[in-house]
C-alpha angles and dihedrals in degrees: 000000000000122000131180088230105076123066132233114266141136115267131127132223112229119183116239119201125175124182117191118172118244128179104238119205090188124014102242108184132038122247135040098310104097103352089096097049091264133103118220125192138189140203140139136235130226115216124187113207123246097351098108114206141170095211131079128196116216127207109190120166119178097233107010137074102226098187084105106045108095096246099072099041090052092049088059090043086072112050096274122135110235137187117177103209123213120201133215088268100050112172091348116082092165100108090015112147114186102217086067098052093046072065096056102051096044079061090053092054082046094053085045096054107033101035110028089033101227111163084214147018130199120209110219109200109205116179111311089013094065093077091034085069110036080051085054097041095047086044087053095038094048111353117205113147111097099160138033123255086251087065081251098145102238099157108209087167088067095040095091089231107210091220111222128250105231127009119220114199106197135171077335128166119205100259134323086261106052092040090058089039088067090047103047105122095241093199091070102100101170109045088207088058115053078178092064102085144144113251091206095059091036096111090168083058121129102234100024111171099184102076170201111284092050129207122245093248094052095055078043086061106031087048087058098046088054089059100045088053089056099042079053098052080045099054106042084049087058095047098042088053082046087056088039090060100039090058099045091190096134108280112113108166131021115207111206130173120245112216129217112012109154099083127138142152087197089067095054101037116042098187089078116083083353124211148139095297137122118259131231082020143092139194080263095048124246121019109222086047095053087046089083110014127112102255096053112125121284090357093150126025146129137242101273101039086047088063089039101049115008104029113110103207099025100046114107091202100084108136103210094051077042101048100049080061098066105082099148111049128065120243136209106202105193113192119196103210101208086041100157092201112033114069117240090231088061109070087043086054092052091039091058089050112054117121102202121083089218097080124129119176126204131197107213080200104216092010103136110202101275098026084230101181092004099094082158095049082050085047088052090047094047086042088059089049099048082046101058089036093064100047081046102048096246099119141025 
């Protein structure tokens, strides 16, 4: 992959690949990782040449791998030691369960510190990152999860979490759950029949009278809709493991699809939650096209990754509750201020949260999520970390 946004310089990718075993009731993923009782997991560092350190910067997002995408090349660009950091569920967040994954990044800051011998690492949250580590930090600062949200036992307070040194919150949403939560489609009435949908709520649909703009009283009652269609999914996933266990004939787990996930009134009307996106857009494209396409968000899950992900009121990844947890290590909130995924009401939110008195919060004013054609809107945002690096003895 080559982008106009990072700069030339002399690092190196070096794959990283850590094995741990893990007794497995249920295989959740294809393929080799965990079906051998034995969990495998991939990432890659990036080594600048030359530019010794003894702390690394670690990218970790529970679905995505994130060694591509211009932040942490530039990053590496610029001296930083980087390791992108892939979970168990790499490119596959259908059975994802993010406890799990929690694990799996506290073995990455092991293998960081015990193997590559870094003093500190700092955790970088990018998008959907951004909730996966205030969830870790607050699990190795003050553990409390020992089970999933699904009542699977997967003990954190016993995994001996190596807490991180510094906490960086970038192009970050609240939490997975909450982020999908905004963007259910709230006209679909039958789950099995993404056909089956209320005119009044179909805000894709050709000859809608309603907005935008939108009143106050119809995002008042969209906005609930939204979460009534998740407390249902939520509720039929609880009762149909409920049934699972019951009948004890062999079938553990149930794996269903979850139409429609990419609406929003905030698309389509920028004067809600405004900020410096564009309209009628989002980091997927356009919106009525992402509603329904393969790669919307939680488009296909199971029973359990739905609770631990998804789930609105089960899910244990929700970044405020999260954030006011963190009282020890300092944090670096960036904001990009045309981010075309993350909502401008959620880094206040977090903002407002955070537990720890060492917080400082930056505006990259024009930056979009991926700062896709903006290489010096990348160069401002690697300025502010190198910034706040430096004053916190993270960097030379």
């Amino acid at each position: 992959m080559q982008t106009n946004a990072v700069p030339a310089a002399s690092w190196d990718r070096i794959p990283v690949i850590i094995r741990f075993p893990e007794k497995l009731a249920m295989v959740e993923t294809y393929g080799f990782s965990g079906n051998q009782g034995e969990v495998v997991l991939e990432g890659q560092h990036l080594l600048p040449r030359n530019c010794p350190s003894d702390t690394l910067f670690l990218l970790m997002h529970p679905a995505s791998t994130l060694q591509l995408l211009p932040i942490p090349a530039a990053l590496a660009a610029a001296g930083i030691h980087v390791l992108c950091a892939g979970s168990r569920y790499a490119k596959n967040d259908s059975a994802l369960i993010m406890e799990k994954v929690a694990y799996d990044l506290g073995a990455y800051i092991r293998y960081a510190k015990e193997e590559l011998k870094y003093r500190k690492v700092v955790l970088v949250g990018w998008s959907g990152g951004g909730s996966l580590s205030l969830f870790y930090q607050a699990e190795a600062e003050a553990p409390t999860v020992r089970e999933t949200p699904a009542g699977d036992p997967y003990d954190l307070t016993g995994a001996d979490l190596t807490p991180a040194d510094g906490v960086i919150f970038i192009a970050a949403h609240l939490s997975r759950a909450e982020t999908l939560t905004e963007w259910l489609d709230p006209s679909v009435i039958e789950e099995n029949d993404p056909d089956a949908r209320d005119p009044e709520f179909d805000i894709y649909r050709e000859g809608f009278r309603n907005g935008p703009p939108f009143s106050p009283d119809f995002v008042a009652a969209f906005r609930e809709r939204q979460r009534q269609r998740n407390g249902r999914i939520t509720s039929w996933a609880i009762d149909t493991l409920a049934r699972l266990r019951e009948r004890n004939d062999g079938e553990r787990e149930r794996a269903f699809v979850v139409h429609r996930t990419m609406c929003d009134v905030r698309w389509l009307d920028p004067t809600l939650d405004p900020n410096d996106r564009r309209p009628g857009w989002t980091y997927l494209g356009d919106p009525r096209i992402a509603n329904s396409a393969p790669a919307g968000l939680a488009r296909f899950s199971t029973l359990r990754s739905w609770l631990s992900q998804w789930s609105l009121t089960r899910s244990n990844v929700t970044a405020a509750r999260n954030a006011s947890r963190i009282r020890r290590t300092p944090v670096l909130q960036i904001e990009n201020s045309a981010d075309d995924a993350v909502p401008a009401t959620h880094n206040p939110i977090v903002r407002e949260a955070l537990g720890t008195a060492d917080k400082e919060f930056v505006v990259i004013k024009g930056a979009t999520h991926y700062y896709v054609g903006q290489p010096e809107l990348l160069r401002e945002c690697l300025e502010v970390i190198r910034d706040w690096s430096q004053r916190h003895g993270f960097a030379d």
